[in-house]
C-alpha atoms as an extended CHARMM CRD file, in Angstrom:
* protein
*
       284  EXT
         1         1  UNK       CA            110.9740000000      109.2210000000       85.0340000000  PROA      1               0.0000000000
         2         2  UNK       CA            111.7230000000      113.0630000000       84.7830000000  PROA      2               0.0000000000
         3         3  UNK       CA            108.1260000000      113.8600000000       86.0910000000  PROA      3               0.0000000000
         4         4  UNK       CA            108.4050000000      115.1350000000       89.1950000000  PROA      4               0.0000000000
         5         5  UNK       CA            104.4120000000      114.3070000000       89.9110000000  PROA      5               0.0000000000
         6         6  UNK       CA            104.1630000000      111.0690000000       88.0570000000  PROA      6               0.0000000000
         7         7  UNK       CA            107.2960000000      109.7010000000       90.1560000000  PROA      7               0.0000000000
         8         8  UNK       CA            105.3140000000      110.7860000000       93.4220000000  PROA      8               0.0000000000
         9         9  UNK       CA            102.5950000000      108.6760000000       92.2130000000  PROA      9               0.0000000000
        10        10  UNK       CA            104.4050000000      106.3740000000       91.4590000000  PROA      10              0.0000000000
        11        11  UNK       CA            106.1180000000      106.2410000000       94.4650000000  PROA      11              0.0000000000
        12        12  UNK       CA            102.9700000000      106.4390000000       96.1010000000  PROA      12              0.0000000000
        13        13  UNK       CA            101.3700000000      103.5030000000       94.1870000000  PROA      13              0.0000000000
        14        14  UNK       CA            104.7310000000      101.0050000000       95.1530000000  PROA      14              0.0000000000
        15        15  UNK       CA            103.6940000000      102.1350000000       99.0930000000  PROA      15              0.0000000000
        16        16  UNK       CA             99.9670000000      101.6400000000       98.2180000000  PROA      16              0.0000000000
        17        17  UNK       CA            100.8480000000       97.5700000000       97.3040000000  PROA      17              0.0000000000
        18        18  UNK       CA            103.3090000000       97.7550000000      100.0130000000  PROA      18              0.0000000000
        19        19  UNK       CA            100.3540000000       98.0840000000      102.4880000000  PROA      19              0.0000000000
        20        20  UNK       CA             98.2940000000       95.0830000000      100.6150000000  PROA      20              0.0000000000
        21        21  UNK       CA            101.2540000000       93.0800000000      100.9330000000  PROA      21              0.0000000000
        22        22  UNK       CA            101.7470000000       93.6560000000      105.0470000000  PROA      22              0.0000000000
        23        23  UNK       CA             98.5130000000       92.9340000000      105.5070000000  PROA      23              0.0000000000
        24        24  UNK       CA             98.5440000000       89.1630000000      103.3940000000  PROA      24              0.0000000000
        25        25  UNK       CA            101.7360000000       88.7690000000      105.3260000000  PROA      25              0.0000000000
        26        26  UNK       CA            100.5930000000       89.1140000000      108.3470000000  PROA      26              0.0000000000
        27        27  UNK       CA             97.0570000000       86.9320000000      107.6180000000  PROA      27              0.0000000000
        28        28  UNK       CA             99.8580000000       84.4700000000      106.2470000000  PROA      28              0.0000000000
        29        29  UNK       CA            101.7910000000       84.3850000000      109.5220000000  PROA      29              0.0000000000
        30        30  UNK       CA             98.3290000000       84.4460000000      111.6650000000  PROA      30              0.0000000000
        31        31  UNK       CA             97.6460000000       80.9550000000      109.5720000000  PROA      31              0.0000000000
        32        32  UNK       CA            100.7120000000       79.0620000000      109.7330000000  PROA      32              0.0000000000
        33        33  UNK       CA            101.9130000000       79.7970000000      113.1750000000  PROA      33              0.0000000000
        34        34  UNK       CA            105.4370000000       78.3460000000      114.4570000000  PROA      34              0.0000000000
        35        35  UNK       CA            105.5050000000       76.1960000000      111.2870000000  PROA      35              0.0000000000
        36        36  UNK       CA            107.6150000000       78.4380000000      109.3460000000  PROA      36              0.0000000000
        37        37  UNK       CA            110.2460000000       79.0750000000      112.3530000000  PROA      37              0.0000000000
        38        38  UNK       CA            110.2100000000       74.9970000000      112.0870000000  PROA      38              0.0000000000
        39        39  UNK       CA            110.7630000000       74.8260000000      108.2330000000  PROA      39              0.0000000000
        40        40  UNK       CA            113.2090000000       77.8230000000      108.3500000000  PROA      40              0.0000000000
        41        41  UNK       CA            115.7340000000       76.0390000000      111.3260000000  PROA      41              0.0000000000
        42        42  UNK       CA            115.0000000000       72.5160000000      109.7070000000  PROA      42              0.0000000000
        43        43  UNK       CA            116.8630000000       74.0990000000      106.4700000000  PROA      43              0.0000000000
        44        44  UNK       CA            119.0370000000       76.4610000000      108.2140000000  PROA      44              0.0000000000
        45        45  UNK       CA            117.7610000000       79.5140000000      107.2090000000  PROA      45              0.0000000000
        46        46  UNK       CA            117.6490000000       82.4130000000      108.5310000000  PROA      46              0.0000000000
        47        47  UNK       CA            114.3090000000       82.8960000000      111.2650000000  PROA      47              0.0000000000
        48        48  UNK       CA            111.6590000000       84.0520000000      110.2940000000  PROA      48              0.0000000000
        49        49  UNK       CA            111.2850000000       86.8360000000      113.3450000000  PROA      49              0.0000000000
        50        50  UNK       CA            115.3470000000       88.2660000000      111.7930000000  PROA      50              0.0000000000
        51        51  UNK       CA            113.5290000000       88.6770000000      108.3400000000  PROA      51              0.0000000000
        52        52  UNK       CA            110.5870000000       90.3300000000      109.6630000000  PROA      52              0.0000000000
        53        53  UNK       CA            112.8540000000       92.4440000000      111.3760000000  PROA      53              0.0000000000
        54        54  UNK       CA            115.3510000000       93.2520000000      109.0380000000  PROA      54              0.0000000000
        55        55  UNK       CA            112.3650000000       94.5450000000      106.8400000000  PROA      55              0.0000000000
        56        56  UNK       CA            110.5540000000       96.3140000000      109.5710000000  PROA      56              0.0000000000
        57        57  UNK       CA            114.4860000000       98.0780000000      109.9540000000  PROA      57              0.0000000000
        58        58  UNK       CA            114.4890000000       98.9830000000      106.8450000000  PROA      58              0.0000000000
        59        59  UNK       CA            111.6240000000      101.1440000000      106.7640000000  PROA      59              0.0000000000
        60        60  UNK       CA            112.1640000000      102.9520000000      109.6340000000  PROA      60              0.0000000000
        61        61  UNK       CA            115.3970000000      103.2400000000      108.4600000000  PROA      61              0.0000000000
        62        62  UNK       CA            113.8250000000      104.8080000000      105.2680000000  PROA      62              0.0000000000
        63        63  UNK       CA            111.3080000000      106.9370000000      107.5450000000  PROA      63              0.0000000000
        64        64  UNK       CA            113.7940000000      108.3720000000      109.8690000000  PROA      64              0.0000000000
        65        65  UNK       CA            115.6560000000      109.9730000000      106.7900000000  PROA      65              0.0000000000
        66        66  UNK       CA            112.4320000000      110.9440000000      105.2890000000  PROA      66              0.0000000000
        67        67  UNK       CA            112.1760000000      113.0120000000      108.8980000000  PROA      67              0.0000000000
        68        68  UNK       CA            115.0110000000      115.0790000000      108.0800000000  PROA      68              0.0000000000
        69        69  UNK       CA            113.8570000000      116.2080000000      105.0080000000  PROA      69              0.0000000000
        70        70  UNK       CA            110.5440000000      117.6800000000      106.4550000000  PROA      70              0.0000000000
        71        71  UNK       CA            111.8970000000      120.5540000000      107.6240000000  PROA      71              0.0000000000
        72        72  UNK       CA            113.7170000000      121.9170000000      104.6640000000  PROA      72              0.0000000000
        73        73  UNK       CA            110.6650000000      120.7260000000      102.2540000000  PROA      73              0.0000000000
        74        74  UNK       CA            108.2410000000      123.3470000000      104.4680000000  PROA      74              0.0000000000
        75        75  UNK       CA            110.4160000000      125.8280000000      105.0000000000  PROA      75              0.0000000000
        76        76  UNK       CA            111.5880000000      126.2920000000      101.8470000000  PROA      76              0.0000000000
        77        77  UNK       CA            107.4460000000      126.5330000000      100.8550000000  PROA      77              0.0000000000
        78        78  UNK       CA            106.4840000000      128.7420000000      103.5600000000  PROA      78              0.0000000000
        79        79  UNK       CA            109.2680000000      131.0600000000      102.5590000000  PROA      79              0.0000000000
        80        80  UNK       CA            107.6750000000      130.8460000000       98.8500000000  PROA      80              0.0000000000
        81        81  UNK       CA            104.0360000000      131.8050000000      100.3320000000  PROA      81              0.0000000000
        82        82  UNK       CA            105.6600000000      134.5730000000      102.3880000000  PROA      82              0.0000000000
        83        83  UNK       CA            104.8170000000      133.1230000000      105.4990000000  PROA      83              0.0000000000
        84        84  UNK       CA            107.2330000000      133.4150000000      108.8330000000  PROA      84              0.0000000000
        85        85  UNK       CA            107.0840000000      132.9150000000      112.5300000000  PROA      85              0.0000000000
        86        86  UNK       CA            105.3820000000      136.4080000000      112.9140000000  PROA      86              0.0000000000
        87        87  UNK       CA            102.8310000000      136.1590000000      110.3060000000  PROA      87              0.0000000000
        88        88  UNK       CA             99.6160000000      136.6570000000      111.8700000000  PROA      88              0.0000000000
        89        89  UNK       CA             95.7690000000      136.7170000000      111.0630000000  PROA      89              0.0000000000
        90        90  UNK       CA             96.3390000000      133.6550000000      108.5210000000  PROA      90              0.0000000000
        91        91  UNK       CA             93.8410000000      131.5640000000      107.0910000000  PROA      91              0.0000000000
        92        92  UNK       CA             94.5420000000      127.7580000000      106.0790000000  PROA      92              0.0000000000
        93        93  UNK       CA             92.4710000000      126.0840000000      104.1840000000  PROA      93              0.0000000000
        94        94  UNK       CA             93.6070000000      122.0660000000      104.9550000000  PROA      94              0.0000000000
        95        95  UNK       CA             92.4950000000      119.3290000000      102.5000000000  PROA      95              0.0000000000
        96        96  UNK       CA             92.5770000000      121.8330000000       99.9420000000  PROA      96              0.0000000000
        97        97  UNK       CA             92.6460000000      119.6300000000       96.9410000000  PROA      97              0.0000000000
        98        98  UNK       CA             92.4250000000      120.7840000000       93.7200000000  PROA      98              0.0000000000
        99        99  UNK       CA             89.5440000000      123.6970000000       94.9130000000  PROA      99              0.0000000000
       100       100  UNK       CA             91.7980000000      126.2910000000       95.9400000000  PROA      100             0.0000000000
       101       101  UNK       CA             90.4690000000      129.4780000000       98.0130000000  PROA      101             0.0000000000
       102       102  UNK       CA             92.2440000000      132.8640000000       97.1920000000  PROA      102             0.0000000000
       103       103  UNK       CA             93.4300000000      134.4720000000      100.1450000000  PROA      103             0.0000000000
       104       104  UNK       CA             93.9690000000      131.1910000000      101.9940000000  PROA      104             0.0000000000
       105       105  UNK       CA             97.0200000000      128.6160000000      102.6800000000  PROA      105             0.0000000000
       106       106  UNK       CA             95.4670000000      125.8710000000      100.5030000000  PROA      106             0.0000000000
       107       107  UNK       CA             97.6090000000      122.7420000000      102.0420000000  PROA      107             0.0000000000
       108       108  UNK       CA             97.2670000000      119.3560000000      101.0130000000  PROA      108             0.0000000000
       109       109  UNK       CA             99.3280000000      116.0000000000      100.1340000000  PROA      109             0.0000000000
       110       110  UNK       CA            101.3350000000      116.7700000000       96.7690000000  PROA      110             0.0000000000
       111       111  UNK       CA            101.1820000000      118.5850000000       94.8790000000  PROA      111             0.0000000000
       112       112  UNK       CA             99.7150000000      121.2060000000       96.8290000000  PROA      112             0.0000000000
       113       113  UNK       CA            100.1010000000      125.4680000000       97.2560000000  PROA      113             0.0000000000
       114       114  UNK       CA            101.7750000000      123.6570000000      100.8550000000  PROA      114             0.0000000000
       115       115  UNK       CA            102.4700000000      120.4580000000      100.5920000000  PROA      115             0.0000000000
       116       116  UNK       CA            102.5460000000      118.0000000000      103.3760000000  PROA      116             0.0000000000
       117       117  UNK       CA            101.5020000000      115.6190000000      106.2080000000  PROA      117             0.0000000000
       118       118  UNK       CA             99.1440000000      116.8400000000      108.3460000000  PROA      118             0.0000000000
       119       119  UNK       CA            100.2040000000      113.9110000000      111.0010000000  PROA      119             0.0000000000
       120       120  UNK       CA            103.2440000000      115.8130000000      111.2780000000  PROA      120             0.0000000000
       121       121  UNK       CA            101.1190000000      118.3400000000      112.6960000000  PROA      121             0.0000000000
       122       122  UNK       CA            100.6670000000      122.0260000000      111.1100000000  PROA      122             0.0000000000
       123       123  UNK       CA            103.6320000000      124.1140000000      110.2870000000  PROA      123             0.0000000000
       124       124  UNK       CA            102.5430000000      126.8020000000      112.1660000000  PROA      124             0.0000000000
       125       125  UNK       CA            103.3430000000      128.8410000000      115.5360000000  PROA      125             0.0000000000
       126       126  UNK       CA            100.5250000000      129.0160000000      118.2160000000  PROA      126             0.0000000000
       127       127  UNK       CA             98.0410000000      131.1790000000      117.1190000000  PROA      127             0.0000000000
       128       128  UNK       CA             99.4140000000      131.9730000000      113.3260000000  PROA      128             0.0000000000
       129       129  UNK       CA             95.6720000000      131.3420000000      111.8140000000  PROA      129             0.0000000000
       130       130  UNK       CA             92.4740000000      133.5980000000      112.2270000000  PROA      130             0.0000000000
       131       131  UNK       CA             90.2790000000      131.1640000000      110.4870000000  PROA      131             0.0000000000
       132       132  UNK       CA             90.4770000000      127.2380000000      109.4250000000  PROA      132             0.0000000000
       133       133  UNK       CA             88.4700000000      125.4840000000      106.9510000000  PROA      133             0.0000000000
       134       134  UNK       CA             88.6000000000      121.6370000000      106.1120000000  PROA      134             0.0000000000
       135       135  UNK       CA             85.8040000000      120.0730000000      104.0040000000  PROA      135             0.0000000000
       136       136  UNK       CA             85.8730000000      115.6090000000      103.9180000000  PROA      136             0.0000000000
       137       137  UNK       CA             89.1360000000      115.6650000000      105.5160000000  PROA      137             0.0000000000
       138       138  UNK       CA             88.4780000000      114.1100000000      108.6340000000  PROA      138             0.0000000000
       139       139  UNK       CA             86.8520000000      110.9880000000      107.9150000000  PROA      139             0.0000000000
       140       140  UNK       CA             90.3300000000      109.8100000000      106.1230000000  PROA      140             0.0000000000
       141       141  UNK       CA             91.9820000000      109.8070000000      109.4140000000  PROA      141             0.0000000000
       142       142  UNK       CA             91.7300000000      107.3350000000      112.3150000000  PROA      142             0.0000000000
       143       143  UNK       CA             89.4580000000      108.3040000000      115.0170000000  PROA      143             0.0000000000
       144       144  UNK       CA             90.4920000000      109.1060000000      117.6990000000  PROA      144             0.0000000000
       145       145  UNK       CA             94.3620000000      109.1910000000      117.3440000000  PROA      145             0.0000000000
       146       146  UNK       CA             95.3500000000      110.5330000000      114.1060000000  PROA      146             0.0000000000
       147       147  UNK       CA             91.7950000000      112.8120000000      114.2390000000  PROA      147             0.0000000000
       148       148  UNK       CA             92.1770000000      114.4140000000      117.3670000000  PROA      148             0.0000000000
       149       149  UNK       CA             95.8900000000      115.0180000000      116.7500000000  PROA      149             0.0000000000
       150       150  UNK       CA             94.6260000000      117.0950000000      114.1410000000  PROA      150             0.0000000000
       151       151  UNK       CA             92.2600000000      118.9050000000      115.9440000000  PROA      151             0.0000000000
       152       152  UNK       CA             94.5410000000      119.4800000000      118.8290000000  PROA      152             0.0000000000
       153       153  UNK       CA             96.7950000000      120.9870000000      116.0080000000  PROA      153             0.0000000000
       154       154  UNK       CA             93.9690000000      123.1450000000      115.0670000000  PROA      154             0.0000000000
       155       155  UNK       CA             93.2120000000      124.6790000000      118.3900000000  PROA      155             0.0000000000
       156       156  UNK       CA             97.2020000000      125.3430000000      118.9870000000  PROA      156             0.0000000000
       157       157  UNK       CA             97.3700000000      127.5030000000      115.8440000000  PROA      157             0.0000000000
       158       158  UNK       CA             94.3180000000      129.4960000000      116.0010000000  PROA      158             0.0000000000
       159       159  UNK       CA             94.6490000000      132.8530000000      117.7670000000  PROA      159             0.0000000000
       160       160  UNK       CA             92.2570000000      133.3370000000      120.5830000000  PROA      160             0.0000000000
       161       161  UNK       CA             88.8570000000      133.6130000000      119.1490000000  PROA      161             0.0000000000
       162       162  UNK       CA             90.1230000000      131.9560000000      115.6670000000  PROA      162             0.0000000000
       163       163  UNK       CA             87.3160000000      129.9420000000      114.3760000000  PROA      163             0.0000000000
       164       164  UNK       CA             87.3070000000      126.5450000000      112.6990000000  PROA      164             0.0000000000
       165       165  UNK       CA             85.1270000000      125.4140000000      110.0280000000  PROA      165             0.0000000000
       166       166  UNK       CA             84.5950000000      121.4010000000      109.4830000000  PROA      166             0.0000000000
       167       167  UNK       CA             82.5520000000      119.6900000000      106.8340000000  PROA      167             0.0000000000
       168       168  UNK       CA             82.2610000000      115.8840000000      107.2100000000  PROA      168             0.0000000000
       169       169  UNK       CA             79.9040000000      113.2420000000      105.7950000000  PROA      169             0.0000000000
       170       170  UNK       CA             76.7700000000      113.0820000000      107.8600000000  PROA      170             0.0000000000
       171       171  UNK       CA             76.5110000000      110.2030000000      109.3360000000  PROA      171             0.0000000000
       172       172  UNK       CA             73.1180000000      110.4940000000      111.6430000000  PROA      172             0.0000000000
       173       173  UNK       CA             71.6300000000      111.2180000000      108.1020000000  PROA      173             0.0000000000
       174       174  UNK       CA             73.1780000000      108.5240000000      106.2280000000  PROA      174             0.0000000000
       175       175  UNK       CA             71.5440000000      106.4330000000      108.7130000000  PROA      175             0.0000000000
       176       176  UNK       CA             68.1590000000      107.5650000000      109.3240000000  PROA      176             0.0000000000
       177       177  UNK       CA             68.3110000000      106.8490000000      105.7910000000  PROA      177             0.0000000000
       178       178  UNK       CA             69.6420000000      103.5820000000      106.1160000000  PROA      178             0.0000000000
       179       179  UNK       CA             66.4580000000      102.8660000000      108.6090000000  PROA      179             0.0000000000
       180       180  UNK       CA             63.7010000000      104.6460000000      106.7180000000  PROA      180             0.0000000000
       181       181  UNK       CA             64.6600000000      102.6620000000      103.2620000000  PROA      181             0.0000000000
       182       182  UNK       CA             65.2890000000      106.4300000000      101.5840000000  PROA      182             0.0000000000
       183       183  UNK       CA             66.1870000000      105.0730000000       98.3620000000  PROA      183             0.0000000000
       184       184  UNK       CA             66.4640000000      108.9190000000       96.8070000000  PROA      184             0.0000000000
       185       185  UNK       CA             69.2990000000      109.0360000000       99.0460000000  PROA      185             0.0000000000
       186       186  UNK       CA             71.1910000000      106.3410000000       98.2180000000  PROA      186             0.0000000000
       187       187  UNK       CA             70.5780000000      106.8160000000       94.3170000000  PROA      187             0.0000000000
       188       188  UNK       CA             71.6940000000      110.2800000000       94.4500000000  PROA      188             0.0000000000
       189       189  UNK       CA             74.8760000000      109.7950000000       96.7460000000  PROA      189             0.0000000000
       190       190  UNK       CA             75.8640000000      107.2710000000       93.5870000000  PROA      190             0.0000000000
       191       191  UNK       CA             75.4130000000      110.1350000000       91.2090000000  PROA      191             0.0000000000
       192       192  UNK       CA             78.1160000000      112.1990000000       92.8980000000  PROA      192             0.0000000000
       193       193  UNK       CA             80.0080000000      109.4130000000       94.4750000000  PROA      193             0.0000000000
       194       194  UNK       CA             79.7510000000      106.2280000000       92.1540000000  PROA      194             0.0000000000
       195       195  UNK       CA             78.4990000000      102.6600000000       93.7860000000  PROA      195             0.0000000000
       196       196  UNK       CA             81.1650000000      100.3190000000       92.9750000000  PROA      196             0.0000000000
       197       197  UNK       CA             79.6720000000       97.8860000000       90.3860000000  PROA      197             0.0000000000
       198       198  UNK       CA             76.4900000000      100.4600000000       90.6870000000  PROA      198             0.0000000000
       199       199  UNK       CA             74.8440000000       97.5310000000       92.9950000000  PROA      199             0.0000000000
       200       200  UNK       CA             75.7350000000       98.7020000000       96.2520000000  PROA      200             0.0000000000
       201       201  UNK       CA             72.8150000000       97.6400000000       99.1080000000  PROA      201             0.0000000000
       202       202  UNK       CA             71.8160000000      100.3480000000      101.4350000000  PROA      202             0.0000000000
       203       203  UNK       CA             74.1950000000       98.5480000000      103.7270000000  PROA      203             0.0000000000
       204       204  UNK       CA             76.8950000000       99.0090000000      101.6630000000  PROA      204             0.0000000000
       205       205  UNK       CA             76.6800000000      102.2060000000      101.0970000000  PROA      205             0.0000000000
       206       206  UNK       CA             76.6360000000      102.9740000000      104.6550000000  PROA      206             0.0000000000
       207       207  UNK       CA             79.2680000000      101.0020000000      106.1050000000  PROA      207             0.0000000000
       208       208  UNK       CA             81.2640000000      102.5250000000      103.3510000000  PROA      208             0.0000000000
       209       209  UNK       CA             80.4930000000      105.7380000000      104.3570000000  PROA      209             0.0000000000
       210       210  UNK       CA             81.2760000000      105.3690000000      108.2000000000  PROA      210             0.0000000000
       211       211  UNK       CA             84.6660000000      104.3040000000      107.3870000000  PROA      211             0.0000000000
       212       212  UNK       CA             83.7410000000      100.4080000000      107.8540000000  PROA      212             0.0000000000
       213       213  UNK       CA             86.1990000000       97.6030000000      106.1960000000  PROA      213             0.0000000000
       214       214  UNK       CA             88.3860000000       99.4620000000      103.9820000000  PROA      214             0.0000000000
       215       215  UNK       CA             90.7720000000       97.5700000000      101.4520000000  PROA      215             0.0000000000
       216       216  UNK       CA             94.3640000000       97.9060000000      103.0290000000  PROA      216             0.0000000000
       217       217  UNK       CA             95.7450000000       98.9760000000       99.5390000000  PROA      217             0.0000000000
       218       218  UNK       CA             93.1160000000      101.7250000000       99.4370000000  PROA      218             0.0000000000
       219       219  UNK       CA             93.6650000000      102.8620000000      103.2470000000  PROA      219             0.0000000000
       220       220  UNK       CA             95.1900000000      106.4470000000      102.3810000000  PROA      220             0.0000000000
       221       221  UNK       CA             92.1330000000      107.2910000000      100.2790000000  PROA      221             0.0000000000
       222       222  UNK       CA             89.2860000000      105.4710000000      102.5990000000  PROA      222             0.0000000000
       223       223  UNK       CA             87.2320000000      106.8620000000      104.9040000000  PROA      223             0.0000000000
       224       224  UNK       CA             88.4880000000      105.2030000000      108.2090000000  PROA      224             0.0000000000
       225       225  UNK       CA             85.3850000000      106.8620000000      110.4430000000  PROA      225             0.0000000000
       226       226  UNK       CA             82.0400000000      108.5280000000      110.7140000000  PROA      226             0.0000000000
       227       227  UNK       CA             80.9010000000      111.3850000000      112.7360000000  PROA      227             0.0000000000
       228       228  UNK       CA             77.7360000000      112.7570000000      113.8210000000  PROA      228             0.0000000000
       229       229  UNK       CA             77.4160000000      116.2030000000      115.0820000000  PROA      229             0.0000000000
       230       230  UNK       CA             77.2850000000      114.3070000000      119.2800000000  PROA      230             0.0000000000
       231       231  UNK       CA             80.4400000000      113.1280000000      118.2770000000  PROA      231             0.0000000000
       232       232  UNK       CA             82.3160000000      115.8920000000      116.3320000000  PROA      232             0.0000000000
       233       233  UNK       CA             81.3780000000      117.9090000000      119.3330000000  PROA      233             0.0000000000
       234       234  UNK       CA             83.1630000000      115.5960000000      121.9290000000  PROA      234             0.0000000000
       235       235  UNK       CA             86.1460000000      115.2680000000      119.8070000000  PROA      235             0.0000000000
       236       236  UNK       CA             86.1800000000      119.1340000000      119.2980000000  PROA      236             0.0000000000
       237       237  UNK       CA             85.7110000000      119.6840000000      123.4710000000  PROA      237             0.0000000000
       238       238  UNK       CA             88.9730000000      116.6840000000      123.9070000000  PROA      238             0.0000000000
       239       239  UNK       CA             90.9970000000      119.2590000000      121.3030000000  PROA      239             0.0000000000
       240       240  UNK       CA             90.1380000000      121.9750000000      123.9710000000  PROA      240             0.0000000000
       241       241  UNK       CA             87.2610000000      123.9910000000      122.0780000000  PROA      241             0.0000000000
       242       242  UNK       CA             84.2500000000      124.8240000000      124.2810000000  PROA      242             0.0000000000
       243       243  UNK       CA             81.9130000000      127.3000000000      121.9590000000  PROA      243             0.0000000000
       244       244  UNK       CA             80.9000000000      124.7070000000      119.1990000000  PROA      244             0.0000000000
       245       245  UNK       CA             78.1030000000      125.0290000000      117.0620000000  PROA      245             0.0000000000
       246       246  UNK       CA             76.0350000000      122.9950000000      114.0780000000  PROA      246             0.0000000000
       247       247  UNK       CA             75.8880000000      125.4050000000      110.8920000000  PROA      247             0.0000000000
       248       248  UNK       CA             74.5780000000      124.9070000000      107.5760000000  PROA      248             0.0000000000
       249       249  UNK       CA             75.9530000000      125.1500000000      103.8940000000  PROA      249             0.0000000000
       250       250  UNK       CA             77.1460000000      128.5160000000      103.4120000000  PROA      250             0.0000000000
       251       251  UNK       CA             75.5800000000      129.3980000000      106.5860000000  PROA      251             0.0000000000
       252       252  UNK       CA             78.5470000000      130.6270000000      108.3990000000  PROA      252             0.0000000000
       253       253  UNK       CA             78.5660000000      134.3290000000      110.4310000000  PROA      253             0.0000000000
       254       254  UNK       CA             82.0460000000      135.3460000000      109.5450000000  PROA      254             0.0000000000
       255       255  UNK       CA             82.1340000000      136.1450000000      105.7050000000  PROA      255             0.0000000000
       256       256  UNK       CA             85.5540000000      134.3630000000      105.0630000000  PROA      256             0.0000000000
       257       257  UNK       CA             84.5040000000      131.1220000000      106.1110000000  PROA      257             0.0000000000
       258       258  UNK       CA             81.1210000000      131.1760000000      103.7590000000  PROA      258             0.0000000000
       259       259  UNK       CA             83.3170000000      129.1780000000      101.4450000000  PROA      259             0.0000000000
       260       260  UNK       CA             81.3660000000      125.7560000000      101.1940000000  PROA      260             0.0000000000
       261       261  UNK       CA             80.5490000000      125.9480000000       98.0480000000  PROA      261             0.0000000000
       262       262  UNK       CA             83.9570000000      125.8080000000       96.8670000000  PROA      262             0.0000000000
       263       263  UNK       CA             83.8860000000      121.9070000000       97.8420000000  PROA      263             0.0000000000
       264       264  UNK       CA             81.9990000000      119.8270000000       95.3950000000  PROA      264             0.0000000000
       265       265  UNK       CA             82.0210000000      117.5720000000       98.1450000000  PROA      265             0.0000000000
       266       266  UNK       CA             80.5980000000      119.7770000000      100.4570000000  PROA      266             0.0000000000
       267       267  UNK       CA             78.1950000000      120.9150000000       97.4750000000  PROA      267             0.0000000000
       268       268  UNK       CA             76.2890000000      117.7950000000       97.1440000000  PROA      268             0.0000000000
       269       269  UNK       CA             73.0480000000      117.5270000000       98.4600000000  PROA      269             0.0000000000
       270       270  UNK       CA             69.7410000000      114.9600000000       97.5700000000  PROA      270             0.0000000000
       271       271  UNK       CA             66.1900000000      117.5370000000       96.8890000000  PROA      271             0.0000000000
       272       272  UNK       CA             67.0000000000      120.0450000000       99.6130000000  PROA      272             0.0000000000
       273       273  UNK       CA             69.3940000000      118.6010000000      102.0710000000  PROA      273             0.0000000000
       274       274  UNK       CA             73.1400000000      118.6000000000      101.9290000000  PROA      274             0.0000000000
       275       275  UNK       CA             74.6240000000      115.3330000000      102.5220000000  PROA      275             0.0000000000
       276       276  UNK       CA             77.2340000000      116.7920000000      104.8900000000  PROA      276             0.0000000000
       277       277  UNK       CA             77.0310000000      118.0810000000      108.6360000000  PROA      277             0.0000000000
       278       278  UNK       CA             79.0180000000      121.5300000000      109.0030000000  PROA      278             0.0000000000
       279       279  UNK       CA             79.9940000000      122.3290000000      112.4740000000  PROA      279             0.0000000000
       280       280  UNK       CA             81.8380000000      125.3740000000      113.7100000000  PROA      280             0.0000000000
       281       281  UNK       CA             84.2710000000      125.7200000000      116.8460000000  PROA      281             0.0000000000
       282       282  UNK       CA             85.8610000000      129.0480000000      118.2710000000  PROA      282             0.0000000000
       283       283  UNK       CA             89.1100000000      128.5650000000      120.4080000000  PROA      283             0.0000000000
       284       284  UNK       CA             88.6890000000      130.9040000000      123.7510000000  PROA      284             0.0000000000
């Protein structure tokens, strides 16, 4: 496979069934108990607990040498995008996707202008960035660990009066909704997002939405939690942010962050609402 971005899929995909498969494990283990350890010593094998561990060895065996590479792999694109220890005034666009802003760091999984792991934290100095944007990025991450590293992350590389710009799904919305039977909601959220077998109940969609009961072989793409603006705010105050404010689509004061509409995502609306909440935080 001389593809460089089919074998990272590919790659990807064995990790993806690798996650499916944990999870059966473990249900299988929950079920039978000490009945394996029994079987295994009544045939002299080896335990059960020195299989599970040689496995879970392996792979952080396999992680700790994926550690060492991380350095090289973003220096060696940061030096590509011009961008050093002094660089100043930047503006990183994170959860770029394919919609890539001009002027910005667009930085996403691979392939990506920067490609990486944002739970490795941002490869930036303290205050590098003047502005931050991130559109349906932070529902994929757990809430609150892997979220409010992030944010922390934020506020450390924003200069002092840097501003970041977060689009999420709308949850308070989604469930108003839910409660007021708005079925022009719900049929326009499948036009842009898809329903499944196109059957989806209201609940469905909702629970879906929030981040509720995703399929362990679908984890890295799921939505893993739901925020209202109450909430977004609190998590945004924990990262050390204290002016936060709810915005609107496109309704940003600083020019350079009036970049919604770049987002299809953040884009979609039903008649004349968006289906997103857009919140804005300045670091002091």
């Amino acid at each position: 496979m001389n593809d460089p971005e089919k074998l990272a899929a590919h790659n990807r995909k064995i990790a993806k069934n690798m996650m499916q498969s944990v999870f059966e494990l473990a249900s299988d283990l929950a079920g039978l108990g000490i009945f394996p350890e029994q079987a295994a010593k009544s045939r002299n094998a080896m335990p059960i607990h020195q299989r599970l561990g040689q496995i879970q060895q392996a792979i952080e065996q396999l992680r700790a040498d994926l550690a060492t590479l991380r350095g090289p792999y973003l220096g060696q694109q940061l030096q590509g995008l011009g961008v050093n220890q002094t660089s100043k005034n930047l503006q990183l666009h994170i959860g770029s996707g394919p919609y890539i802003l001009d002027g910005w760091i667009n930085l996403d999984i691979f392939p990506a202008q920067l490609s990486t792991n944002v739970l490795w934290g941002l490869p930036f100095t303290n205050g590098q960035c003047r502005y931050v944007f991130l559109s349906h990025l932070l529902e994929h991450l757990f809430y609150p660990t892997d979220a409010m590293g992030l944010l922390k992350e934020i506020h450390r590389v924003l200069e002092p009066g840097g501003i970041v710009r977060i689009v999420v799904p709308d949850i308070e919305q989604c469930l108003r909704a839910y409660q007021e039977n708005n079925a022009a909601f719900f049929e326009q959220r499948v036009e842009h997002w898809g329903a499944g077998d196109g059957n989806a109940t209201r609940l469905e969609h909702f629970l879906s939405y929030a981040g509720a009961g995703p399929d362990p072989a679908w984890l890295f793409e799921a939505h893993k939690f739901g925020y209202d603006f109450e909430t977004l705010e609190r998590a945004l105050q924990r990262a050390g942010f204290k002016t936060i404010h709810r915005s609107q689509f496109m309704g940003s004061e600083h020019a350079a962050l009036r970049v919604d509409e770049h987002s299809q995502v953040a884009s979609a609306k039903f008649g004349d609402n968006y289906y997103s909440l857009f919140v804005e935080a300045q670091k002091e």
